[in-house]
C-alpha positions in Angstrom: 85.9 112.9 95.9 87.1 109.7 97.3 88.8 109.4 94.2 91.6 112.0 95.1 94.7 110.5 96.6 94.7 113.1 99.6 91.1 112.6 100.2 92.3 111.3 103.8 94.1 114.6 104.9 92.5 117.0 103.1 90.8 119.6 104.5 89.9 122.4 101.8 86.5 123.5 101.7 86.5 123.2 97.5 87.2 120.6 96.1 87.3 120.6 92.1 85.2 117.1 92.2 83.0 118.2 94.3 79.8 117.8 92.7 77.9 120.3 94.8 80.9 123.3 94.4 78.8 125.7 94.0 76.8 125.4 96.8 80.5 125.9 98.8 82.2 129.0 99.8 85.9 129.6 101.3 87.7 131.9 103.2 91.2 133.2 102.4 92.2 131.8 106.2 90.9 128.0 104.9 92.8 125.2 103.3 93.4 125.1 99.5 93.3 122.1 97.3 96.8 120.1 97.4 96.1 117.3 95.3 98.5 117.7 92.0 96.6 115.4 89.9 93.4 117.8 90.3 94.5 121.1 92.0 95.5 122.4 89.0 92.5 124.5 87.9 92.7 127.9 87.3 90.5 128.8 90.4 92.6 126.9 92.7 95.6 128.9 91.8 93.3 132.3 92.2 93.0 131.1 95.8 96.5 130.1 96.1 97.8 133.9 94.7 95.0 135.4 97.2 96.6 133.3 100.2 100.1 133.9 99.5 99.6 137.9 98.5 97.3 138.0 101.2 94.8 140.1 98.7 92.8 142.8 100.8 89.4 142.4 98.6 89.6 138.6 98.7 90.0 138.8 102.9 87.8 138.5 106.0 84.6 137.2 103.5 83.1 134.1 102.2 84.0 133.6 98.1 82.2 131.8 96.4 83.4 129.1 93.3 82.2 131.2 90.8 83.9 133.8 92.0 87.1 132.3 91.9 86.4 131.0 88.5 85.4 134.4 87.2 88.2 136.2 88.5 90.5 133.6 87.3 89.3 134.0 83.7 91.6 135.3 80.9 90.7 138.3 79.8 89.9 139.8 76.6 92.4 142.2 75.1 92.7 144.4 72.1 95.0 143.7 68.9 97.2 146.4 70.1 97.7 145.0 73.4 98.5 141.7 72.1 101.3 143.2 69.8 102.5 145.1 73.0 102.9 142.0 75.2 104.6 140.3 72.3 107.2 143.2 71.6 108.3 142.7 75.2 108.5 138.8 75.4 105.4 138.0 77.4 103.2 136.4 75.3 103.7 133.5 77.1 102.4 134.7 80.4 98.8 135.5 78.5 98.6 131.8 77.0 99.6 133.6 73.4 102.5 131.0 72.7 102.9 130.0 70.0 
């Protein structure tokens, strides 16, 4: 972890080189990861959107890594779905770019 450049100040309870993450839980109240060169996993933005949306599920209770990483997970959806989001321009939201 030492490795991150704002090691010194930072103060979020998950780190993404944290070896032991999983052991690690966080509250919506808690620090997020800063760092640009590593923050940028798709978990750390789940916490981000639950901080700044202030999410009532997410509040008031531990979460967990994997929790973060499961929720932040792209979901499966159908053919006709797919055609739907592309009709309307947001394929691109859903990582369906081309």
């Amino acid at each position: 972890m030492k490795s991150c450049d704002r090691f010194d100040q930072c103060d979020a309870p998950l780190c993404p080189l944290d070896e032991n993450l999983d052991k690690r839980c966080w509250y919506s109240d808690e620090a997020v990861c800063l760092s640009r060169k590593h923050g940028k996993s798709r978990w750390v933005k789940k916490q981000k959107s639950i901080v700044q949306r202030q999410t009532k599920s997410w509040l008031d209770r531990p979460v967990t890594y994997r929790e973060l990483f499961d929720a932040s997970r792209p979901r499966k959806i159908s053919r006709v779905q797919k055609n739907r989001l592309v009709e309307m321009g947001m394929e691109h939201r859903y990582g369906m770019g081309n």
